[in-house]
Every structure is written in structure tokens, then in C-alpha cells.
Residue frames relative to the residue before (quaternion, step in Angstrom):
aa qw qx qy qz dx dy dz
X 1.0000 0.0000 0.0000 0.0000 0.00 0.00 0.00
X 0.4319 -0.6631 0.5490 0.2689 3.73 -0.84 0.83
X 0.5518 -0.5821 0.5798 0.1432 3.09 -1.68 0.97
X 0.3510 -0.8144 0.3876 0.2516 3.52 0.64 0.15
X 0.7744 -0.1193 0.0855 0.6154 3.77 0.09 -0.88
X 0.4625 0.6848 -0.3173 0.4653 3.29 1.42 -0.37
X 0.6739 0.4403 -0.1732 0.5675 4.24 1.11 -0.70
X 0.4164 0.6500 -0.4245 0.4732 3.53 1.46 0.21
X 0.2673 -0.7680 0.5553 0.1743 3.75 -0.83 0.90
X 0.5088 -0.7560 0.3090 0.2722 3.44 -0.91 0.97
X 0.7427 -0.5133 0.1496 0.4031 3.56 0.83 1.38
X 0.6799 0.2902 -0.2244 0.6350 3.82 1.57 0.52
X 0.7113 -0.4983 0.3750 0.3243 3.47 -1.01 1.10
X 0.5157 -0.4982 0.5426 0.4375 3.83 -0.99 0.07
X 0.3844 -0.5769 0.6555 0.2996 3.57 -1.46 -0.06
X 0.1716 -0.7614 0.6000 0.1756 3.32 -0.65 0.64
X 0.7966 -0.4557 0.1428 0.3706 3.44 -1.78 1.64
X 0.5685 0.8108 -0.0989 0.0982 3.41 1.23 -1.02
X 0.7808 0.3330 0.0926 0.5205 2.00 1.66 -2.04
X 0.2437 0.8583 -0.3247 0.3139 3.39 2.16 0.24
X 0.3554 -0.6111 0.7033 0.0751 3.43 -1.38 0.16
X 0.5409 -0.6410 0.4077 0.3610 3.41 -0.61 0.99
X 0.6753 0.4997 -0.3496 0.4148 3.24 0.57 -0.39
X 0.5882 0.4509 -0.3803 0.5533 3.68 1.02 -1.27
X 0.6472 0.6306 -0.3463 0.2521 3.60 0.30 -0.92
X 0.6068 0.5081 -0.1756 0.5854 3.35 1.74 -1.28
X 0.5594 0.4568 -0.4147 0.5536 3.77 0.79 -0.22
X 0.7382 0.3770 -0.4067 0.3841 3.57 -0.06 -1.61
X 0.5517 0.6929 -0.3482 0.3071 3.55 0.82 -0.95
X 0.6674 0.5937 -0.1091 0.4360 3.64 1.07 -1.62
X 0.5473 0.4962 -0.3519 0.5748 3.44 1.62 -1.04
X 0.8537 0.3450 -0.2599 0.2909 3.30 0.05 -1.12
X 0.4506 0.6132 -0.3481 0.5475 3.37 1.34 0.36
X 0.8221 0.0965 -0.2429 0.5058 3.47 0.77 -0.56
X 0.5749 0.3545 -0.6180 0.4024 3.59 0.62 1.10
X 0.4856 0.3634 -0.6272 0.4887 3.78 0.61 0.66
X 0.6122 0.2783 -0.4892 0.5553 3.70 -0.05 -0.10
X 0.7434 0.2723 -0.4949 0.3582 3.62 -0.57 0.24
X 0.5105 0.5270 -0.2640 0.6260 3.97 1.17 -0.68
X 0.5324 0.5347 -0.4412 0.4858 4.06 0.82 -0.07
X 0.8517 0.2747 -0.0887 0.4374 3.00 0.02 -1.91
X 0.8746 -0.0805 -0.0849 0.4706 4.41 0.90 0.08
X 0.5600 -0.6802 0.4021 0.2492 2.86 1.09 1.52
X 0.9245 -0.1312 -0.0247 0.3571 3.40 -2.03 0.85
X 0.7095 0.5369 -0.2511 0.3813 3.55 0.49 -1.17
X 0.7291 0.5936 -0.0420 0.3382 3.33 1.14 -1.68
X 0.3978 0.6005 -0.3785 0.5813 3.18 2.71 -0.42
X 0.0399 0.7495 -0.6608 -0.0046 3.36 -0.67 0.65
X 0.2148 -0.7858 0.4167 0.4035 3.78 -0.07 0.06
X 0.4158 0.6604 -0.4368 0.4474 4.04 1.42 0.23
X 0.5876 0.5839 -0.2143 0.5175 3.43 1.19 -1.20
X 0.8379 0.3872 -0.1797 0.3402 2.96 0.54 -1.35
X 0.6480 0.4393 -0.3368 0.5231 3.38 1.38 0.01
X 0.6449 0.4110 -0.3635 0.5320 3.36 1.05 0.16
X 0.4717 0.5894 -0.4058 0.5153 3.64 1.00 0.07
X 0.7261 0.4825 -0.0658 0.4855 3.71 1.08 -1.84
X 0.3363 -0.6950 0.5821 0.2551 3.43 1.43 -0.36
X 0.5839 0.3915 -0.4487 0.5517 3.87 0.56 0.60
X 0.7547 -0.3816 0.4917 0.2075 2.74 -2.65 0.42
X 0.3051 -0.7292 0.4956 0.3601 3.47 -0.82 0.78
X 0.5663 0.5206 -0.4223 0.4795 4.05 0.60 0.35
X 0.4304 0.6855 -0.3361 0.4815 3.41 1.76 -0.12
X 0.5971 0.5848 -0.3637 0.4112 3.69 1.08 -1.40
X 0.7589 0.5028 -0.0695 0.4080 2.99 0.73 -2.10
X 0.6255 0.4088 -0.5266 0.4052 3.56 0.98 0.94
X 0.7091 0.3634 -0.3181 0.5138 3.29 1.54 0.11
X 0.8629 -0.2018 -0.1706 0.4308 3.29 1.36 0.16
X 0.6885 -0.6374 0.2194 0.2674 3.21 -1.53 1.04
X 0.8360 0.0675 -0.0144 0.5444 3.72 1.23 -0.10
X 0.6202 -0.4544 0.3231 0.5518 3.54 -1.41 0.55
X 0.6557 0.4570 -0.3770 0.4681 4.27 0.55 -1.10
X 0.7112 0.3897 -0.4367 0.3893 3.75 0.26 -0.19
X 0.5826 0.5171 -0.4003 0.4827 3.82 0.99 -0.17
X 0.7834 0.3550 -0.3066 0.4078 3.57 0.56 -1.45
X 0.1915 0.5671 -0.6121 0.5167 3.92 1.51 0.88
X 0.9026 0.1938 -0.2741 0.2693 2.50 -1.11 -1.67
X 0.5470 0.3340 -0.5762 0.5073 4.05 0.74 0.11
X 0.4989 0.3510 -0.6315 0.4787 4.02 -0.39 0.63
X 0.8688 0.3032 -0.3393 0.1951 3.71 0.21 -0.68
X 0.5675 0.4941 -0.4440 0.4866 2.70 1.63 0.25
X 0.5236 0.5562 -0.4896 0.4205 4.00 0.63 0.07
X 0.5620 0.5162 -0.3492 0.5439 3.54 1.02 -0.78
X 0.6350 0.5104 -0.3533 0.4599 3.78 0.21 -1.19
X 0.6159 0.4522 -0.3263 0.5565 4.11 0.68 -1.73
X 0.7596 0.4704 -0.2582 0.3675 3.84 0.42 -0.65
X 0.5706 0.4706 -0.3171 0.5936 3.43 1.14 -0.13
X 0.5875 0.4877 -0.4018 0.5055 3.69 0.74 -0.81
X 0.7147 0.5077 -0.3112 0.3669 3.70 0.52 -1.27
X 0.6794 0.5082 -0.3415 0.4042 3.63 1.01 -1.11
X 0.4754 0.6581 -0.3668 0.4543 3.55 1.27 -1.34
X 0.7631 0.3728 -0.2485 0.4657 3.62 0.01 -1.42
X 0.7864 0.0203 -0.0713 0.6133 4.00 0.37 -0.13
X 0.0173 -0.8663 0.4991 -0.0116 3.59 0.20 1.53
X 0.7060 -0.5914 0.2027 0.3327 3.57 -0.99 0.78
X 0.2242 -0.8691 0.4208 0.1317 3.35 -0.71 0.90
X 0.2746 0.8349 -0.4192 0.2276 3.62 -0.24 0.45
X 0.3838 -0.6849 0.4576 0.4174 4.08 -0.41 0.95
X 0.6940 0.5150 -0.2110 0.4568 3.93 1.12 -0.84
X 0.4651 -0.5358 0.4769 0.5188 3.79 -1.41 0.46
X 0.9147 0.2966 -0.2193 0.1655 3.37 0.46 -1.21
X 0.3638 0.6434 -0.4982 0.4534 3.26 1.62 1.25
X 0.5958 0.5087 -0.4271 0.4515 3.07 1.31 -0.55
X 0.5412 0.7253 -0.2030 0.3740 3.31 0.77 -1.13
X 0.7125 0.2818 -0.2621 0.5867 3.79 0.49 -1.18
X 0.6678 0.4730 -0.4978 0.2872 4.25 0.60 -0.07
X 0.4321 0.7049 -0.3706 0.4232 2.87 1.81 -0.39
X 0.6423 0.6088 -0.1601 0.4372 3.24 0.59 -1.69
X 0.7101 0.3618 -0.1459 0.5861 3.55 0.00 -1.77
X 0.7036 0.4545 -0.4158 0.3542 4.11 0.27 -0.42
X 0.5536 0.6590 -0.2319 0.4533 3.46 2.01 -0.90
X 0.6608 0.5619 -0.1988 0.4562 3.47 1.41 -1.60
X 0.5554 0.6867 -0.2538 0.3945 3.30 1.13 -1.19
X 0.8023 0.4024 -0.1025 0.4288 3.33 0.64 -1.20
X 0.6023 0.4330 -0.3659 0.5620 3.33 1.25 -0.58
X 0.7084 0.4076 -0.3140 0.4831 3.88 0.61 -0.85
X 0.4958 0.5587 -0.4521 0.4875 3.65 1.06 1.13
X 0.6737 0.2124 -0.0283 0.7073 3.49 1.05 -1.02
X 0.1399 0.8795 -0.4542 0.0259 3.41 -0.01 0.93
X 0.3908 0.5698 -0.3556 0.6294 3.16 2.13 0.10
X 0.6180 0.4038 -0.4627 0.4908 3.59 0.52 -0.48
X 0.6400 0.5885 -0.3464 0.3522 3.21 0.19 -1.81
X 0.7237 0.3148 -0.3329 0.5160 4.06 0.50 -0.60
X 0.6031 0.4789 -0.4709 0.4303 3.51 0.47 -0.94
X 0.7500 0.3921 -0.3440 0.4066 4.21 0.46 -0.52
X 0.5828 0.5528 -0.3187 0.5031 3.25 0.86 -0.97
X 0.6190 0.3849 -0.4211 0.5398 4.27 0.85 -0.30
X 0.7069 0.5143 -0.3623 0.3232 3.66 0.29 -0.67
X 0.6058 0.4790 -0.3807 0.5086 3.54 1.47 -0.58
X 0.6317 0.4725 -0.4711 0.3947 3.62 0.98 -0.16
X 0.4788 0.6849 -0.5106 0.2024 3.71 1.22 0.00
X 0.3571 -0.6074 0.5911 0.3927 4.01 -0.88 0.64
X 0.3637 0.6671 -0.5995 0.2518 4.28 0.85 0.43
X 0.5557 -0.6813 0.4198 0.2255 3.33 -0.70 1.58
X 0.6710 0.3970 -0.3182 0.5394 4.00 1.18 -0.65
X 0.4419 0.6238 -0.5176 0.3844 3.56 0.82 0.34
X 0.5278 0.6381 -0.4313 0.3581 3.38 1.13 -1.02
X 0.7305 0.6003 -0.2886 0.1509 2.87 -0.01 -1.55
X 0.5737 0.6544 -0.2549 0.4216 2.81 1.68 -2.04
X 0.8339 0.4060 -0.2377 0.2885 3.34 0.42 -1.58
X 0.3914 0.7100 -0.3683 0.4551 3.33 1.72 0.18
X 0.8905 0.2194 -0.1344 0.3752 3.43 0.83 -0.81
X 0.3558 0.5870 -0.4266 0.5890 2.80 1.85 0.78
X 0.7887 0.2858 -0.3926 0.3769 3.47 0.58 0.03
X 0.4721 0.6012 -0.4624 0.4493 3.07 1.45 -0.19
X 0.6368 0.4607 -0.3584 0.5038 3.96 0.78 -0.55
X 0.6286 0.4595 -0.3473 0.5226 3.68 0.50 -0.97
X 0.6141 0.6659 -0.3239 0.2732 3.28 0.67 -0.25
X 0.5945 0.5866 -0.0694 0.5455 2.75 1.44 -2.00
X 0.6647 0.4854 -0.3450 0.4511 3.72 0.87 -1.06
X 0.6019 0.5086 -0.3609 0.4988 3.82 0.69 -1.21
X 0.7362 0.3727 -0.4062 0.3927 3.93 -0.11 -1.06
X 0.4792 0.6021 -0.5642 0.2992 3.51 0.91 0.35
X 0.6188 0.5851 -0.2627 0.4535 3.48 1.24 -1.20
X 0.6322 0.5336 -0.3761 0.4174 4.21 1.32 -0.08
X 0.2605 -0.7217 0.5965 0.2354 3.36 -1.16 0.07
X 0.6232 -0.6947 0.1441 0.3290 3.07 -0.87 1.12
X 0.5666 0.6288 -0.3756 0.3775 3.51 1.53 0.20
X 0.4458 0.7830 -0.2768 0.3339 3.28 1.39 -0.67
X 0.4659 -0.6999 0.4282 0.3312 3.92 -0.38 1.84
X 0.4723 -0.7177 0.4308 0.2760 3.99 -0.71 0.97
X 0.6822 0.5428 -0.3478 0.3449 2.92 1.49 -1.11
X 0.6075 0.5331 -0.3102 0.5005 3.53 1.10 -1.49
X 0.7600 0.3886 -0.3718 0.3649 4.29 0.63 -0.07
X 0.4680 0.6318 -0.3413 0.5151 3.00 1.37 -0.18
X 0.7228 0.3604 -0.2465 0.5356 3.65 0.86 -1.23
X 0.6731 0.4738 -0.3416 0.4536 3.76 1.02 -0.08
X 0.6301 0.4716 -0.3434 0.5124 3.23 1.02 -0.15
X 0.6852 0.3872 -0.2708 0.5542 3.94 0.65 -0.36
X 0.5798 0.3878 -0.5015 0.5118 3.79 1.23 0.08
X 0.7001 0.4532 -0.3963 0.3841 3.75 0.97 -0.30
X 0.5912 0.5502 -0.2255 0.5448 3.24 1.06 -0.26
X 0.3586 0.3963 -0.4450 0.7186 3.78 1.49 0.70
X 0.6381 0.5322 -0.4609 0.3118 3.36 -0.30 -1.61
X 0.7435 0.5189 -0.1985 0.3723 3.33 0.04 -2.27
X 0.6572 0.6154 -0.2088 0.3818 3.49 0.49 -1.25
X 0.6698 0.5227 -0.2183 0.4802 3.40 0.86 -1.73
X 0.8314 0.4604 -0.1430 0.2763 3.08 0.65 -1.36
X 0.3448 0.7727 -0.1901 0.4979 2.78 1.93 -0.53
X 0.7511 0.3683 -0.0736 0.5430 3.47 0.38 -1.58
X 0.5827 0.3881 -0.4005 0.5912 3.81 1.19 -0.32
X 0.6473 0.3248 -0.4575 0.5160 4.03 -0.11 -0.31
X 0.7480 0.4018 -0.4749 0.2313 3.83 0.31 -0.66
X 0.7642 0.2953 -0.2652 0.5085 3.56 1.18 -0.34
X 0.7508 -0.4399 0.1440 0.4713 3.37 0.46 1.81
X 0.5167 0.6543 -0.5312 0.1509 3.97 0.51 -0.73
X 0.8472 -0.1270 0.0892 0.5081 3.66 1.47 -0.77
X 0.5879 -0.5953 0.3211 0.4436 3.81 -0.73 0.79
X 0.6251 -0.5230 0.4676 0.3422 3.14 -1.41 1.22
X 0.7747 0.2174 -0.3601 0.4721 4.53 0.52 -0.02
X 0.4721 0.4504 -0.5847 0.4820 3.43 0.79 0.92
X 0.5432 0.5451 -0.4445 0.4585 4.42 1.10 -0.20
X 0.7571 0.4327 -0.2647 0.4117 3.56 1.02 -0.54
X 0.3279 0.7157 -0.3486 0.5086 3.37 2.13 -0.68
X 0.8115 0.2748 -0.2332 0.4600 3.69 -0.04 -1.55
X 0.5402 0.5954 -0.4911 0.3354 3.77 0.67 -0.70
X 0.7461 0.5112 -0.2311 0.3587 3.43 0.91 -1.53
X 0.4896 0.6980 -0.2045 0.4808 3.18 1.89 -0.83
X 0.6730 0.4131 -0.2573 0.5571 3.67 0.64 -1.29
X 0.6064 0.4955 -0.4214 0.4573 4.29 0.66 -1.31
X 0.8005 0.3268 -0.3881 0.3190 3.77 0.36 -0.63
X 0.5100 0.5692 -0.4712 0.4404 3.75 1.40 -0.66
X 0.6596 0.6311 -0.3267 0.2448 3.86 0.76 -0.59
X 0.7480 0.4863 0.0780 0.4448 2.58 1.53 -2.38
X 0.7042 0.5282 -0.3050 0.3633 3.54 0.70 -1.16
X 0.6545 0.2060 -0.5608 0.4633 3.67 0.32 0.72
X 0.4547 0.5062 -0.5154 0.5209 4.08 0.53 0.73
X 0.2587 -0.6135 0.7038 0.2478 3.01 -1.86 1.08
């Protein structure tokens, strides 16, 4: 559901994370903290960006210096769940004698989490379908992180080029499917079913 005048940016580009002060950083940070806690408890609708500055304890023209719309925020909460997920895998990394045993804990450890917060999990998974030009970005560095998580599942002999192209064909897969459980086409553990599917058609003739 559109945000009506409320999804209107406040007449200057977002700042991007980069260019932040610690302090702006600690604000932009707070938003996105309290539109996953609002995208927790009633998914996509429930992002309001009024809410969300009163949730964040900030100004609602505050959002709109870090971003241009309700779909560019509920990105950057995907990249930051991906980012909390990379920290988690790092700290207990995948075990397996095979890439693509390692690979499916990766996978199945990703699914897991999204098929907890499954009001989030839709409320993000719609915003990456936004054609909002700052969405790009977002979805840029979600893969650049999803990335980082998969090359855990490689060994260091493994051709870069041929993992690189396996890792962005899973990362369709996940996506695709994604967007089929969010608009009813199938349950949200039949999106992780095919992901886990696609890691072995790739992986099983690799050690």
C-alpha cells in the first residue's frame, strides 16, 4: 500500500551510510531498527514512516535524509539482517567435508531466519521489487554481503570465476522464489526447498 504524501522525499537526495557522522549514523541506524521492529510485528503495511520516527525517537524529515522512501528503508533493513547474518555465520562457520554441504547450511541457516519473521521477510522482499532507483543500491550490497556469506561454503582452490557465476545463479534462485511465496504462488518453506534444490544441481559434482 502507498504511503501517500508521506513517501515524498524531502527535496535533497538521501545521504548515503558513507557520508554520515557518527552521530547521523546513530540516528539513521535507530530508523532502521525501528522499521524492522515495525515490519516484524505487520509486515510492509505497518512501515509507516510517522511510526517510524516515533518508534526511532527522530524527526520525520530526519528519515528523508537517509532515505528517499518507505521501499528504500525496508532495503536497507534487508541489508542490515543480511549484514546481522553474516556476523552470526562468521562466528559459527559452516561445517561440512563438501562445498555443497557446506553450502545448503549456509542456505537452510539463511531460510531459517527469514521463515521466523515472516511478516518481515515479505514486508522486505516487496520493497526490493520497488523500480525506486535507491533500492538499487540497497540490493547491491546485499549481494555483495550474501556474497561474502556463500564464499564461505568454497575452498580455496575452487575456479573464482565458475563461483562467482554460481553464487549469483543462487541468488536468482532465492530471490525468484522469494517473490513466488510472497504473492501466494507457494509456502515461504517450499522458497527454501528449491534454493536448497538449485545449491545441489550446481554443487554435487564439486568437492
Amino acid at each position: 500500500m502507498a504511503e501517500t504524501s508521506e513517501d515524498l522525499a524531502a527535496g535533497e537526495p538521501a545521504q548515503s551510510s558513507d557520508q554520515l557522522t557518527a552521530g547521523q549514523a546513530a540516528r539513521r541506524q535507530r530508523v532502521i531498527r525501528a522499521a524492522l521492529e515495525l515490519g516484524a510485528e505487520g509486515g510492509y503495511d505497518a512501515v509507516q514512516m510517522r511510526d517510524v520516527a516515533t518508534r526511532g525517537q527522530v524527526a520525520l524529515g530526519t528519515i528523508y535524509r537517509y532515505f528517499t522512501s518507505k521501499d528504500h528503508l525496508l532495503a536497507a533493513v534487508q541489508v542490515q539482517w543480511i549484514t546481522d547474518l553474516e556476523s552470526r555465520i562468521r562466528m559459527r562457520p559452516p561445517k561440512g567435508e563438501t562445498t555443497v554441504e557446506r553450502m545448503v547450511e549456509i542456505l537452510r541457516r539463511a531460510s531459517r531466519a527469514m521463515e521466523k519473521q515472516p511478516e518481515l521477510s515479505a514486508a522486505v522482499v516487496t520493497a526490493l521489487s520497488s523500480p525506486d532507483p535507491s533500492v538499487t543500491g540497497c540490493k547491491d550490497e546485499m549481494d555483495q554481503v550474501m556474497g561474502r556469506i556463500q564464499a564461505m561454503a568454497f575452498g580455496p582452490d575452487f575456479d573464482p570465476e565458475l563461483e562467482a557465476r554460481i553464487k549469483r545463479a543462487l541468488g536468482y534462485v532465492w530471490f525468484s522464489s522469494l517473490l513466488a511465496w510472497v504473492n501466494g504462488w507457494e509456502g515461504i518453506d517450499a522458497s527454501g526447498d528449491e534454493l536448497i534444490s538449485a545449491a545441489h544441481l550446481m554443487l554435487d559434482q564439486y568437492r
